[in-house]
BAPA-6686 format. One record per residue: residue number from 1; residue in one letter; x, y, z of N, C-alpha, C, O, CB in turn. Coordinates in steps of 0.2 Angstrom, whole numbers. Atoms other than C-alpha are relative to their C-alpha. Glycine has a CB too. Layout:
BEGIN
{num->NUM	residu->A	nu->X	nv->Y	nw->Z	cau->X	cav->Y	caw->Z	cu->X	cv->Y	cw->Z	ou->X	ov->Y	ow->Z	cbu->X	cbv->Y	cbw->Z}
...
END
This chain:
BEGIN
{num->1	residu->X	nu->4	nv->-6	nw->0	cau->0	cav->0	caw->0	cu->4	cv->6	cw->0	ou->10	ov->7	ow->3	cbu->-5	cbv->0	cbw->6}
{num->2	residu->X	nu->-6	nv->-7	nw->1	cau->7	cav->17	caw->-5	cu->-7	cv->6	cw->0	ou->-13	ov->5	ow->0	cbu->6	cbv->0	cbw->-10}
{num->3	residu->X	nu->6	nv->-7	nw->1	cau->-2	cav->36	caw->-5	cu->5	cv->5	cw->-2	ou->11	ov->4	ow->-1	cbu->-4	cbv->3	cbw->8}
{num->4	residu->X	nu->-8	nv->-4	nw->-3	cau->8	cav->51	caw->-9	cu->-5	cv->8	cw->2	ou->-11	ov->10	ow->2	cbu->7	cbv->2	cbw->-9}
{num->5	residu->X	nu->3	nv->-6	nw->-4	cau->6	cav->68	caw->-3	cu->4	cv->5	cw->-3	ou->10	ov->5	ow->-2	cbu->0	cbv->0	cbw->8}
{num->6	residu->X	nu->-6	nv->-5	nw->2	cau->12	cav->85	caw->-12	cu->2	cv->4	cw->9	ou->-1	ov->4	ow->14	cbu->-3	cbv->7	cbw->-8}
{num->7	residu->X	nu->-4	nv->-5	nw->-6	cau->24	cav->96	caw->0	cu->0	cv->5	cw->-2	ou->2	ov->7	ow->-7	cbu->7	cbv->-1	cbw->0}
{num->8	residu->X	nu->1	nv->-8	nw->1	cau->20	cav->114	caw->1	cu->1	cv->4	cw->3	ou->2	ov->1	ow->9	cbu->-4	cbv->2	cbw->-2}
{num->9	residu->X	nu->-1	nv->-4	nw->-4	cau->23	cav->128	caw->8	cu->-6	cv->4	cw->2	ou->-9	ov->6	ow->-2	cbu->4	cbv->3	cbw->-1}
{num->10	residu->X	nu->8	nv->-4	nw->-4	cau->9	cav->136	caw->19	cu->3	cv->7	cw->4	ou->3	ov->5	ow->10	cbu->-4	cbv->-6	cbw->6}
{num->11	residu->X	nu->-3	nv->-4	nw->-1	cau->16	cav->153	caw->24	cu->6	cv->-1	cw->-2	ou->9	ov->-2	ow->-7	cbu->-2	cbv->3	cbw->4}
{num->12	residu->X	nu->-8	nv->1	nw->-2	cau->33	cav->152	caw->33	cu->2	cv->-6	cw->2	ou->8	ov->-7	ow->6	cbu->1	cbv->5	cbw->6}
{num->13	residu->X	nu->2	nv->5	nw->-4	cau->29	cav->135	caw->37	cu->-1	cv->-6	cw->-5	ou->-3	ov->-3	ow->-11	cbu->-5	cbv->3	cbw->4}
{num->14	residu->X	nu->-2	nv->5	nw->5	cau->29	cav->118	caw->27	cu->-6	cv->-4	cw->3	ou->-7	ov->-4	ow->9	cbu->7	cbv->-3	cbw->1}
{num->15	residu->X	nu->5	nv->4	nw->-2	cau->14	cav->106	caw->29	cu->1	cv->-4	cw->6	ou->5	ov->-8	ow->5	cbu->-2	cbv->-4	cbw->-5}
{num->16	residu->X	nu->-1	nv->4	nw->-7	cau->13	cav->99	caw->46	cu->1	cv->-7	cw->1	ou->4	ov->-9	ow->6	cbu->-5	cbv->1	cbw->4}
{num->17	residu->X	nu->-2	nv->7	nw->1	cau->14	cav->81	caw->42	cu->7	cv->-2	cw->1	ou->8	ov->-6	ow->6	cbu->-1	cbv->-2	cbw->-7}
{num->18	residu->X	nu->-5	nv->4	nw->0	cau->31	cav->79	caw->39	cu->5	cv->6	cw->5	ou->5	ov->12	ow->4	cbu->2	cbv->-2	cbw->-8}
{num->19	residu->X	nu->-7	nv->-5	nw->-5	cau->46	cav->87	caw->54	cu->5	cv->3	cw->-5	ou->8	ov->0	ow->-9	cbu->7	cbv->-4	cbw->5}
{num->20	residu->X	nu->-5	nv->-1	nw->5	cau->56	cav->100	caw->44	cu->7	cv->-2	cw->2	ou->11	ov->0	ow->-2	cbu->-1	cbv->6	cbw->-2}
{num->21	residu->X	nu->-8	nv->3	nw->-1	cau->73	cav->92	caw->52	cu->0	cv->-7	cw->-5	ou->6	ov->-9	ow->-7	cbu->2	cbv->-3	cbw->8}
{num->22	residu->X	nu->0	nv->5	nw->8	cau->69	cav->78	caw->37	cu->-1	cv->4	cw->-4	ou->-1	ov->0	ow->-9	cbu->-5	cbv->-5	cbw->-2}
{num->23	residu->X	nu->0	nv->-4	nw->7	cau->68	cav->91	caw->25	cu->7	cv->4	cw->-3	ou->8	ov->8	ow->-8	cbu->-7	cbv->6	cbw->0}
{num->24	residu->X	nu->-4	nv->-6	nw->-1	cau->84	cav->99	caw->29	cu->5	cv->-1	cw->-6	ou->10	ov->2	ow->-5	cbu->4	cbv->1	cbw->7}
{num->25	residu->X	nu->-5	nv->2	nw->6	cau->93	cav->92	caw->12	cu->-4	cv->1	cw->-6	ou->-2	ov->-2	ow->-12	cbu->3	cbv->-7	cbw->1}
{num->26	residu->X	nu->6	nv->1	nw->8	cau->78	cav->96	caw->-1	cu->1	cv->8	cw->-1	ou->1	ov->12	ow->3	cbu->-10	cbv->-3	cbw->2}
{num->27	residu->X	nu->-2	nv->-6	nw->2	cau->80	cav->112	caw->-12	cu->-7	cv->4	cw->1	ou->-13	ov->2	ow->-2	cbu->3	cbv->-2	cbw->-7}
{num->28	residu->X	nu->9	nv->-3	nw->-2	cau->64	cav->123	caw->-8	cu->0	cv->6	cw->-4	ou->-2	ov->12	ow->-3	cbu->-2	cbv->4	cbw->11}
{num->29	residu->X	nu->3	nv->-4	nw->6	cau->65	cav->130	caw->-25	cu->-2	cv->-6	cw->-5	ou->-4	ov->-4	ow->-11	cbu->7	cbv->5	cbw->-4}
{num->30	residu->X	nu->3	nv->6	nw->3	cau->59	cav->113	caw->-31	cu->-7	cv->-1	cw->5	ou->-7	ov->1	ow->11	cbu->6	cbv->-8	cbw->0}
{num->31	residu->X	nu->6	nv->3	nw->-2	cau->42	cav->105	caw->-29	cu->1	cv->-9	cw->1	ou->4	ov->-13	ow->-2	cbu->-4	cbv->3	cbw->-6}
{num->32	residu->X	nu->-3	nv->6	nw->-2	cau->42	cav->89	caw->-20	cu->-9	cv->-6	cw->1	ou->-14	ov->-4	ow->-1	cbu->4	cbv->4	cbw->9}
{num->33	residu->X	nu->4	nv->5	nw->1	cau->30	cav->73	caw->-17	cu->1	cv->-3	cw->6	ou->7	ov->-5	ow->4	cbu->1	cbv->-4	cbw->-5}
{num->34	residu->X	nu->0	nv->3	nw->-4	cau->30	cav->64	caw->0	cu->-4	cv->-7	cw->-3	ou->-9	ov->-7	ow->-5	cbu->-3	cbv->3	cbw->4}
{num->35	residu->X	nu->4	nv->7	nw->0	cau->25	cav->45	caw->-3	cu->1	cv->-3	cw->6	ou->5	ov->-2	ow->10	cbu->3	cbv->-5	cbw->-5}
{num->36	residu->X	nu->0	nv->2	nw->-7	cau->20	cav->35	caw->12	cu->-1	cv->-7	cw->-4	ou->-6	ov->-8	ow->-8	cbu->-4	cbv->3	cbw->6}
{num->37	residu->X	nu->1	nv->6	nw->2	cau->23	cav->18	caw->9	cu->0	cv->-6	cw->6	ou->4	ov->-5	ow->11	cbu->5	cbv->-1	cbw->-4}
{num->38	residu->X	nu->3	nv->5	nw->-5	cau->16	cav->3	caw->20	cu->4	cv->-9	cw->-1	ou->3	ov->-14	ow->-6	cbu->-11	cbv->0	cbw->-1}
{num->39	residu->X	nu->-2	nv->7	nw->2	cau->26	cav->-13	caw->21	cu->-4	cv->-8	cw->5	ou->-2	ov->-9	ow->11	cbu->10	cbv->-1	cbw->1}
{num->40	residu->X	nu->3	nv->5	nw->-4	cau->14	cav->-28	caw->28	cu->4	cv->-5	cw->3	ou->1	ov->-8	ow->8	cbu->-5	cbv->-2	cbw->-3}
{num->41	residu->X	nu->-5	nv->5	nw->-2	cau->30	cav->-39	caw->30	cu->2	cv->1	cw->7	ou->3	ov->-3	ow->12	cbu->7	cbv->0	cbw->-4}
{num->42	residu->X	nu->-4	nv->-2	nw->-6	cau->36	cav->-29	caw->45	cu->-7	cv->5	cw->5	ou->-8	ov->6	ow->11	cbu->10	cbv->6	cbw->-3}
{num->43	residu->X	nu->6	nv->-4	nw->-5	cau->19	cav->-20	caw->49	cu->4	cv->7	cw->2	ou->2	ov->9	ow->8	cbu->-4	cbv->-6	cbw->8}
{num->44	residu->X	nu->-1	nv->-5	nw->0	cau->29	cav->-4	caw->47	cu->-2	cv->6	cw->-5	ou->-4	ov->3	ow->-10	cbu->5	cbv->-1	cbw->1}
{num->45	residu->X	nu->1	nv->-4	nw->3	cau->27	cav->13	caw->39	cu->7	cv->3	cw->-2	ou->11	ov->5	ow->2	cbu->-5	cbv->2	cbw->1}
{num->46	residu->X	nu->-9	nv->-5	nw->3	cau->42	cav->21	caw->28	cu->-3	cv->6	cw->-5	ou->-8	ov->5	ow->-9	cbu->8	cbv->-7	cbw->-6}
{num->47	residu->X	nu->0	nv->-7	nw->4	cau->42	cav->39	caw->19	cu->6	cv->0	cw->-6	ou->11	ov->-4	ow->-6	cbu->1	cbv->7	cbw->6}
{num->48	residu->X	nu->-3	nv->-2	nw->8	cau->50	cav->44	caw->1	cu->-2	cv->4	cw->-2	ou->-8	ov->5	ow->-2	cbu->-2	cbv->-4	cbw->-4}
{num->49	residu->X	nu->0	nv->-9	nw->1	cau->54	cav->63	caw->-4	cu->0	cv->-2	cw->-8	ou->6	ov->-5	ow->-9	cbu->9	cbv->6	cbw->5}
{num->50	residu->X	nu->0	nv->-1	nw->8	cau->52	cav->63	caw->-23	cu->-2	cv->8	cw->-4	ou->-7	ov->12	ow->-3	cbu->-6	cbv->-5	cbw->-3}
{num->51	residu->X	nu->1	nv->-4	nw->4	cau->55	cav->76	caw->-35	cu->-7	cv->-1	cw->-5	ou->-9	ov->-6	ow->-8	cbu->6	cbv->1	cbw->-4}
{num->52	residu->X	nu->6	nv->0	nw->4	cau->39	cav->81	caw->-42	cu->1	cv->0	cw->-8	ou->3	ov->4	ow->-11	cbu->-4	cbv->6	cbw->2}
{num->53	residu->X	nu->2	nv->0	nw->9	cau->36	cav->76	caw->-61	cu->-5	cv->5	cw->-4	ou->-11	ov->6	ow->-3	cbu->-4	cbv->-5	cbw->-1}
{num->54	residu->X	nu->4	nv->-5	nw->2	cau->32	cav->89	caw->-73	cu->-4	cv->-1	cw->-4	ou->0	ov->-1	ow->-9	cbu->2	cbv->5	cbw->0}
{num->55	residu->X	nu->7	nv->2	nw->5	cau->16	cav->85	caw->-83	cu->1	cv->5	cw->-7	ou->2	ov->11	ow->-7	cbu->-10	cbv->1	cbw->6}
{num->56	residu->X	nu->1	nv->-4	nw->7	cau->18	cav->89	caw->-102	cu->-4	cv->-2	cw->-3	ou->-6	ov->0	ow->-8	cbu->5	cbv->-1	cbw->-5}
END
């Protein structure tokens, strides 16, 4: 199971979801993608920072 979630900026301030001490290596002149991915093997949840794709 997977979801994704765009990343944006909301004033001065970055969507509450994710801690910006995980964001402290992403360029915030790019647009970004959170994926949340669910592995049922381990019954954990893990995140994934993707450059957003630009639709032509």
């Amino acid at each position: 199971m997977e979801f994704r979630r765009k990343l944006y900026t909301r004033g001065n301030s970055y969507e509450t979801t994710i801690p910006m001490p995980l964001l402290f290596s992403l360029d915030k002149k790019k647009k970004y993608e959170v994926v949340f991915v669910f592995e049922p093997e381990t019954n954990k949840w893990f995140i994934r920072i993707e450059e957003e794709k630009t639709k032509k």
